[in-house]
N, C-alpha and C positions, 0 to 999 in steps of 0.2 A: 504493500500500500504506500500513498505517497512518504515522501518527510515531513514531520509538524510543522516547517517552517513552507511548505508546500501548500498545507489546505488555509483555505482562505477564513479568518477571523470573524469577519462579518456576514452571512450569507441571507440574505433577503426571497424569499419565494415569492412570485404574482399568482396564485393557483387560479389561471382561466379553465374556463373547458365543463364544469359541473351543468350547469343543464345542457350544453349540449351533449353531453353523455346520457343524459336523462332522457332525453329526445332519441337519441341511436338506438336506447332499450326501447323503446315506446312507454317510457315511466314518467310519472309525474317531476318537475324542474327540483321539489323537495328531496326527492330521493337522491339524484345527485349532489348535495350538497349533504346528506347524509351520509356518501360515499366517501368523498369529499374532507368531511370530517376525520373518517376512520384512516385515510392516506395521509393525514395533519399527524394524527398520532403518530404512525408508522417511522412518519418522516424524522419530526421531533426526537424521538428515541434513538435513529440513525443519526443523525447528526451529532449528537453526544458518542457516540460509535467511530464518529471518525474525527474528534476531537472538535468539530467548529466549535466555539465559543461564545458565538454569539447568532441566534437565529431570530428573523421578521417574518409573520407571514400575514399575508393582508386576506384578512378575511370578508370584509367589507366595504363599497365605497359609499358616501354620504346617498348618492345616488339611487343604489341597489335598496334599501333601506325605505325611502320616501319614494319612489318611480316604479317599483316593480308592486304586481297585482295582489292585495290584501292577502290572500289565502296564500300566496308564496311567500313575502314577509314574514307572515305568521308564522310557519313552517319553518324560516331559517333561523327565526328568533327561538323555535322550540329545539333546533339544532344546538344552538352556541348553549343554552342551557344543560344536554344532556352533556357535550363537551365538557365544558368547564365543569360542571358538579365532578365528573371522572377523573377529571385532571387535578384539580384540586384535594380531593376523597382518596384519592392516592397517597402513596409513601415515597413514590420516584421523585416528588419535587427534593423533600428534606434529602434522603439518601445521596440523590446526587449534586445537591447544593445549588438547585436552580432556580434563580429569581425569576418572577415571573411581571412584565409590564403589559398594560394594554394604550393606546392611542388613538386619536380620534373625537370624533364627538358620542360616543357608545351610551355615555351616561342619559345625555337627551336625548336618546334613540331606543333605550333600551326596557323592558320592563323591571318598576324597582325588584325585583325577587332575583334577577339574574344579577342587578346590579350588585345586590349585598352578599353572593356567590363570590362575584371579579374582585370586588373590594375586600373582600374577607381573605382572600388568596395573596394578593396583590401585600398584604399587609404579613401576613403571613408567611413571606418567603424572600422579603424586603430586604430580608440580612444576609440574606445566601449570594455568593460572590464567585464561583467557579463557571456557573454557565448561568447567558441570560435567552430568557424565550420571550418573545416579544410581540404580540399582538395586535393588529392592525384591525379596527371596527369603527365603522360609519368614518372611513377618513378617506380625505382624498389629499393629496401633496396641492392642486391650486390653494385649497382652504387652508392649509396649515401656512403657505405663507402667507397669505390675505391678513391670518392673523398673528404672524411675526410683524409685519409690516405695520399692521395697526398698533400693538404692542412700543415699539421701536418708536414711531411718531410719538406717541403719549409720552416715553420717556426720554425720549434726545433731546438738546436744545441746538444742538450743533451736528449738520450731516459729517464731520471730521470722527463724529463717533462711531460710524458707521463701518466696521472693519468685517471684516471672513468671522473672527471671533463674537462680534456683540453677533451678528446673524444667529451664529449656530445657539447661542447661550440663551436665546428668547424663540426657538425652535421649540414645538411639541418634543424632539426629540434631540432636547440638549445632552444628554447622558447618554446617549447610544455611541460607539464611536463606527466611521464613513464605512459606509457597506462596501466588502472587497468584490462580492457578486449577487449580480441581481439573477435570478433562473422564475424564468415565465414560461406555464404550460400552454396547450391550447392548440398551438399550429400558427398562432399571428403574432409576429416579429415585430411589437411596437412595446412602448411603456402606456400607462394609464395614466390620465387628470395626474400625471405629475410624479406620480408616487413617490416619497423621499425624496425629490428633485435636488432637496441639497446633501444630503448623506449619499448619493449615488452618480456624484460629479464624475468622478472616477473610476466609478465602478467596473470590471467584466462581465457582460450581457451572456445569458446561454439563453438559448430560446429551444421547446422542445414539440415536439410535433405531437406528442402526448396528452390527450386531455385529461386533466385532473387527478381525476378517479384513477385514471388508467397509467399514470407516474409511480414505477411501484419504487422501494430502497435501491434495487438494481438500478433504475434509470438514475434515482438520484445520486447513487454511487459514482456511476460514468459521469454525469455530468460533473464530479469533485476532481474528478480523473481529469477530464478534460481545462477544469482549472490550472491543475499543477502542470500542464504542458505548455503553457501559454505565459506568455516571457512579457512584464508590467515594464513599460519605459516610463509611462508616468510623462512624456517631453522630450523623455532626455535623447 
């Protein structure tokens, strides 16, 4: 397997592809994102397997949330519920010392009963510092800068304050450190409303022709594989 100095630190997931796999079965769009879920798991557990240190995965955009049709909402919101209460009900967090964050606007999105799930977890695992897992719900990268920017106004008096560092420090995701690879499934070779737009200046793009459900640890293996072969100039 590669060298630790090989896999990449930061490794960000786009999981597209869940209803259209839903649609491939002739299954309702819920049950792909049920599928969906249990490849989060999978994945999550691998990647502590192969040392990343720090994993994102977007589970949601503002969008998906308020634009898609009630009874699918409902359905995905009864998802992240069975997730998390498992995730959290578990012993794998404490055992493997994994902090757990979520980002976004989730809380005004979400029902309170899952809220005090996330929150209860979140609080609970605050202190653990060898691997972080990191959660992406009702977010989209335009809105998280919309509201650095707004943020940053209110508290500048001088644009001369305005450096690479106050950005990142008024960031939803001022504690994360710059994603080394972004891997989106799906089949379409683009990023999303932004995603991490500034945690992913740099980043290595994988894109997979795999939808969602169907990314099993093997694909995501190759794709860390494919990492380590791949030479970072960064410019230079």
């Amino acid at each position: 397997m590669n060298k630790k100095n090989q896999i990449p630190n930061h490794v960000a997931i786009i999981p597209d592809g869940n209803r259209r796999w839903a649609k491939k079965q002739n299954l309702d769009p819920w049950i792909g994102h049920e599928e969906g879920a249990k490849r989060t798991e999978e994945l999550v557990k691998k990647s502590r397997d192969l040392g990343i240190k720090c994993l994102s995965m977007w589970g949601s955009s503002v969008e998906n949330l308020t634009k898609r049709p009630l009874r699918e909402k409902k359905e995905l919101v009864a998802v992240y519920d069975r997730y998390f209460k498992r995730l959290f009900e578990s012993d794998e967090l404490e055992k493997n010392e994994v902090c757990v964050r979520v980002f976004g606007r989730w809380e005004e999105q979400l029902p309170e009963s899952i809220k005090k799930v996330i929150k209860k977890g979140i609080e609970k695992t605050k202190n653990n510092t060898k691997y972080f897992l990191n959660f992406f719900i009702a977010y989209s990268g335009d809105d998280e800068m919309i509201q650095t920017v707004q943020k940053m106004v209110e508290k500048f008096q001088n644009a001369k304050e305005v450096t690479k560092e106050s950005i990142k420090e008024n960031l939803m995701t001022r504690d994360l450190p710059a994603v080394d690879y972004v891997i989106r499934t799906g089949g379409e070779p683009h990023l999303s409303t932004g995603f991490m737009m500034w945690d992913t200046a740099n980043a290595q793009l994988y894109f997979s022709e795999k939808l969602f459900p169907d990314f099993t640890v093997e694909r995501f293996s190759e794709s860390i594989d494919e990492y380590s072969r791949r030479a970072r100039r960064l410019g230079a």
